[in-house]
C-alpha positions in Angstrom: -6.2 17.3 8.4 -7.8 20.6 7.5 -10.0 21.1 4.8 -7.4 22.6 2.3 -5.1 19.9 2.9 -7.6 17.2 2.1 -8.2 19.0 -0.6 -4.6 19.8 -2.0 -4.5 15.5 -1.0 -7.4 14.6 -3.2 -6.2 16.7 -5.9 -2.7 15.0 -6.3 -4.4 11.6 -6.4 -7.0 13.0 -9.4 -3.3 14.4 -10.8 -2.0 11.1 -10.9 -4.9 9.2 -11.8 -5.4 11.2 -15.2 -1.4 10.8 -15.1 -1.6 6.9 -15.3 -4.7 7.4 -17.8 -2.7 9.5 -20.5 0.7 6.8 -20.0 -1.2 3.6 -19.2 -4.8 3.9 -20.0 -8.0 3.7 -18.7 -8.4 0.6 -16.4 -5.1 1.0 -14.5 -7.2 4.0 -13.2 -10.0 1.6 -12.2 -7.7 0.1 -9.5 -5.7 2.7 -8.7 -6.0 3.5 -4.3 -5.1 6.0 -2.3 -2.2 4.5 -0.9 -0.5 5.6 -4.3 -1.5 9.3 -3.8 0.7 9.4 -0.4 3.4 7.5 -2.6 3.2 10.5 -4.6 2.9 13.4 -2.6 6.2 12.2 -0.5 7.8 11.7 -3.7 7.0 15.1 -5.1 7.8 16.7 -1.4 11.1 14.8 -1.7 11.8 16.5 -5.4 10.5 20.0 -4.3 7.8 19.8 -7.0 5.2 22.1 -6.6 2.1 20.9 -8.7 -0.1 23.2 -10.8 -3.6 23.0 -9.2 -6.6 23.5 -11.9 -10.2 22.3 -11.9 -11.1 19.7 -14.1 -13.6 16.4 -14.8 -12.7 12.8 -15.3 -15.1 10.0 -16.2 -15.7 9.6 -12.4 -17.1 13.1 -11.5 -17.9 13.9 -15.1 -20.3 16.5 -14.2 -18.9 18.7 -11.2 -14.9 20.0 -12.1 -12.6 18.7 -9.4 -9.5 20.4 -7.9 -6.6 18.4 -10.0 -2.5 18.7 -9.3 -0.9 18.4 -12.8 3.4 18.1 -12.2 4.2 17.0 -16.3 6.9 14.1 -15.3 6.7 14.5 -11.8 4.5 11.1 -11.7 6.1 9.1 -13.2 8.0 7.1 -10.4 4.7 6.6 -8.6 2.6 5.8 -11.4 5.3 3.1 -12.8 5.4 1.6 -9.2 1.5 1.6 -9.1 1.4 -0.3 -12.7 4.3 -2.9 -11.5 2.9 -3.4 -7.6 -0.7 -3.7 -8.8 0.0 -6.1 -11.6 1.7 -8.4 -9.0 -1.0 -8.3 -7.0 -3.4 -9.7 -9.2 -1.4 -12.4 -10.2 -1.0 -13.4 -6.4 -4.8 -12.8 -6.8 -5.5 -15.6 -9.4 -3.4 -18.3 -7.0 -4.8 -17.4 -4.2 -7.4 -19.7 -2.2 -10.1 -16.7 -2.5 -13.7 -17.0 -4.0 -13.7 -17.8 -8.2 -15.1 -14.4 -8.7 -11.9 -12.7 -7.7 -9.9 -15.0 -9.5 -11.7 -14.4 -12.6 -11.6 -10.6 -12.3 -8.3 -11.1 -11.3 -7.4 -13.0 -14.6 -9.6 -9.9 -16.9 -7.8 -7.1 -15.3 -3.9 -9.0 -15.8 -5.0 -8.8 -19.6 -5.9 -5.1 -19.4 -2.7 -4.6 -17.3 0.1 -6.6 -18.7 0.5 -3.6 -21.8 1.0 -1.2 -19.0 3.2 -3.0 -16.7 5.5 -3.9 -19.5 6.2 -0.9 -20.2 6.6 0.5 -16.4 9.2 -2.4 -16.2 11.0 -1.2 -19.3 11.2 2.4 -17.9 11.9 0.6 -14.1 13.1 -2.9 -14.7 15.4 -3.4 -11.2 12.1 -2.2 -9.6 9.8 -4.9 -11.3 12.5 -7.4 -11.2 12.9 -7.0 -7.3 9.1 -6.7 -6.8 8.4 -10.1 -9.0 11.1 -12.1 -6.4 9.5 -10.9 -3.1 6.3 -11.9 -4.4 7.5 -15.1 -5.3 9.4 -15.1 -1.7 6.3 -14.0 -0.6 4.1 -17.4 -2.2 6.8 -19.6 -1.1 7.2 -18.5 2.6 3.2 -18.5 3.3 3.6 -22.3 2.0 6.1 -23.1 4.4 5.0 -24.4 8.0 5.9 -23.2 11.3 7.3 -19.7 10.3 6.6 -16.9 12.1 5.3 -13.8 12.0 8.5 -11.3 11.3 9.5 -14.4 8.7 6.3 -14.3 6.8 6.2 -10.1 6.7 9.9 -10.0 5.2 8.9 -10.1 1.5 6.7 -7.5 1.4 8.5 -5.2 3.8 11.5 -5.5 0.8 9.0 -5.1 -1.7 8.0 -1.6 -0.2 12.0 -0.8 0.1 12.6 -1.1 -3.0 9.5 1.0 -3.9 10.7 3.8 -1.2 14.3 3.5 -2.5 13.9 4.6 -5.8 12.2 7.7 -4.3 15.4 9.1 -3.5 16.5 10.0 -6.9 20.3 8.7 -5.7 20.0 11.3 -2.4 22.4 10.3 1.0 18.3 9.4 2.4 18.2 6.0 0.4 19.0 3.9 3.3 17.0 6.2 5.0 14.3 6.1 2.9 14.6 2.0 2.5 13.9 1.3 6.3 11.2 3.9 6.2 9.8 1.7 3.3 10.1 -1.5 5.2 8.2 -0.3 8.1 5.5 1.1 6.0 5.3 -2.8 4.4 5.4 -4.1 7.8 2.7 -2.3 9.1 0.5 -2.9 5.9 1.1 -6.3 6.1 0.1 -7.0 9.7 -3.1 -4.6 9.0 -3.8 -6.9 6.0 -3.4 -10.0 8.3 -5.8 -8.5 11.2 -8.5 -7.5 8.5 -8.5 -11.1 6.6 -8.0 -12.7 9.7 -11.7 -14.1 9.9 -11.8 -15.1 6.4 -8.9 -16.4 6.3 -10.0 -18.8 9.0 -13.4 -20.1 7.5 -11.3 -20.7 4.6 -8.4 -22.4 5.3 -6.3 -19.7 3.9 -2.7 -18.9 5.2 -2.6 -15.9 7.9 0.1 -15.7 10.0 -1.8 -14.5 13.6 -3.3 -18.0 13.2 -0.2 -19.6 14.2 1.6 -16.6 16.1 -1.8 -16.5 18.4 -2.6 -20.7 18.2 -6.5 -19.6 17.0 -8.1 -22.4 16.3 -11.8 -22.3 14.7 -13.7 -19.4 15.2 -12.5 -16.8 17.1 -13.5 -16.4 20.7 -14.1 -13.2 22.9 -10.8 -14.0 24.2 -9.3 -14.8 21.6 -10.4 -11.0 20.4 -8.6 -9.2 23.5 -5.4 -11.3 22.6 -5.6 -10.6 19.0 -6.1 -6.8 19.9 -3.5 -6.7 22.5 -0.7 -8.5 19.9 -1.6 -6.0 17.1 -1.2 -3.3 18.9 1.8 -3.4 20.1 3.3 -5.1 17.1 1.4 -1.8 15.1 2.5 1.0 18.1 6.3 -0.6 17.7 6.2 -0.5 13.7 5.0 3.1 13.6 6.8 4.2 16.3 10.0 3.4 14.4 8.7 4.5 11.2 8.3 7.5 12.5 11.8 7.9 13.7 13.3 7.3 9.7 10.3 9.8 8.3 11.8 12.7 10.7 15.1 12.2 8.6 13.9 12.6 5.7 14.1 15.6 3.8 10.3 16.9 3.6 9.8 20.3 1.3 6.4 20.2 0.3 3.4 18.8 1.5 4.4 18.5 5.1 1.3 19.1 7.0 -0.7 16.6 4.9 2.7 14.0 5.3 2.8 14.8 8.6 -1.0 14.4 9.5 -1.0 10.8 7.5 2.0 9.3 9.2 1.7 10.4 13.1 -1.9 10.1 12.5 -4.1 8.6 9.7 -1.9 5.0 9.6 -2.8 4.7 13.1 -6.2 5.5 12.3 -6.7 3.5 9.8 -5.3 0.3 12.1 -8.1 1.2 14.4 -10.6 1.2 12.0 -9.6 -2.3 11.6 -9.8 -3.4 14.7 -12.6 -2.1 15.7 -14.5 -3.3 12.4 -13.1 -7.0 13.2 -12.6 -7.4 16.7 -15.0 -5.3 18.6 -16.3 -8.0 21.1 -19.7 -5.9 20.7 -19.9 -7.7 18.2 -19.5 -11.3 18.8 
């Protein structure tokens, strides 16, 4: 990605961020990641909205002015999704079988959030009312034994096509635009499985390569090649059809930057991952 793009990138995730601080408030900020600023830019590109780029500060670079992309409305899909996905996440937080330290800052952000996310819901509710069954899909399935691995990915694959549905505005893309969002949960949800594969293991926590690979205590140098060799072609496959719905999709804006993060910085990121977790190197 070239330095302006980055840039122009950076700036639409500062644009939503003080977005989100003006309709939400100030914590929703606090857990606000990037993955919401690519939400954003494709919605934008999808509505030919060019945002107006100005310097300014925010409480986390109060000192140096920042390129920012102001759009008025044109956040408020994305910034309503961010406020309904991330207050679902936090409640599958607090049951989780993590440490009590993310529980308990699990349970202090829900109180900080729940203003926000009911009023995301009132603007979206058929978004937060599909969203609140896949995650419950999602806590039942991972309960359930002998599933595999395409059974356990299912609920949040829909959650992400119902996210990437209501980017089409009612277009002729929202099938197209609901598989593209399904791949793009898939492939989040197996990099989320390779990453907390290792903790998931010392803990007794559900992951779903456990079973799909038969692991069994720690994991082995062998174990690593077979774990590498799975995820990447699971990965290669997902991408490689999410790439074939992106190409349909109607991209006006922002295409070098969409472009450079879906042939290019999803895979990267995956290999980031496995490298970091399953570089024999290391064992």
């Amino acid at each position: 990605m070239r330095i302006c793009e980055y840039e122009t990138y950076k700036a639409v995730y500062c644009g939503l961020c003080k977005y989100i601080g003006k309709q939400y408030g100030l914590v929703p900020r606090m857990v606000l990641s990037y993955d919401f600023a690519f939400l954003a830019l494709l919605d934008l590109s999808l509505k030919g909205c060019r945002p107006d780029v100005k310097p300014c500060r925010c409480i986390a670079h109060p000192i140096k002015k920042r390129p920012c992309a102001f759009c008025g409305e044109g956040y408020e899909y994305s910034a309503a999704s961010a406020q309904i996905l991330i207050y679902h996440k936090l409640r599958d937080d607090v049951y989780d079988k993590g440490g009590i330290m993310k529980k308990l800052a699990a349970r202090l952000l829900l109180l900080f959030m729940k203003k926000g996310y009911k009023k995301a819901k009132g603007m979206y509710p058929q978004l937060a009312k599909s969203i609140e069954q896949q995650m419950i899909l999602q806590q039942q399935t991972e309960r359930k034994k002998g599933i595999s691995i395409d059974e356990a990915i299912q609920p949040s694959a829909a959650m992400m096509e119902s996210i990437a549905e209501g980017l089409s505005g009612g277009s002729d893309k929202q099938q197209v635009l609901r598989k593209f969002g399904y791949f793009i949960g898939r492939f989040v949800y197996l990099c989320d499985a390779a990453d907390d594969l290792h903790d998931d293991i010392k803990r007794g926590s559900y992951d779903p390569l456990i079973k799909e690979l038969d692991l069994h205590g720690s994991i082995s140098e062998s174990d690593c090649g077979r774990i590498k060799e799975y995820m990447i072609n699971s990965v290669n496959m997902t991408l490689s059809a999410l790439a074939d719905y992106y190409v349909q999709l109607e991209i006006k804006n922002f295409k070098p930057i969409l472009d450079n993060i879906v042939y290019m910085g999803l895979k990267a990121s995956f290999e980031a991952v496995l490298e970091k977790r399953f570089s024999i190197e290391e064992k």
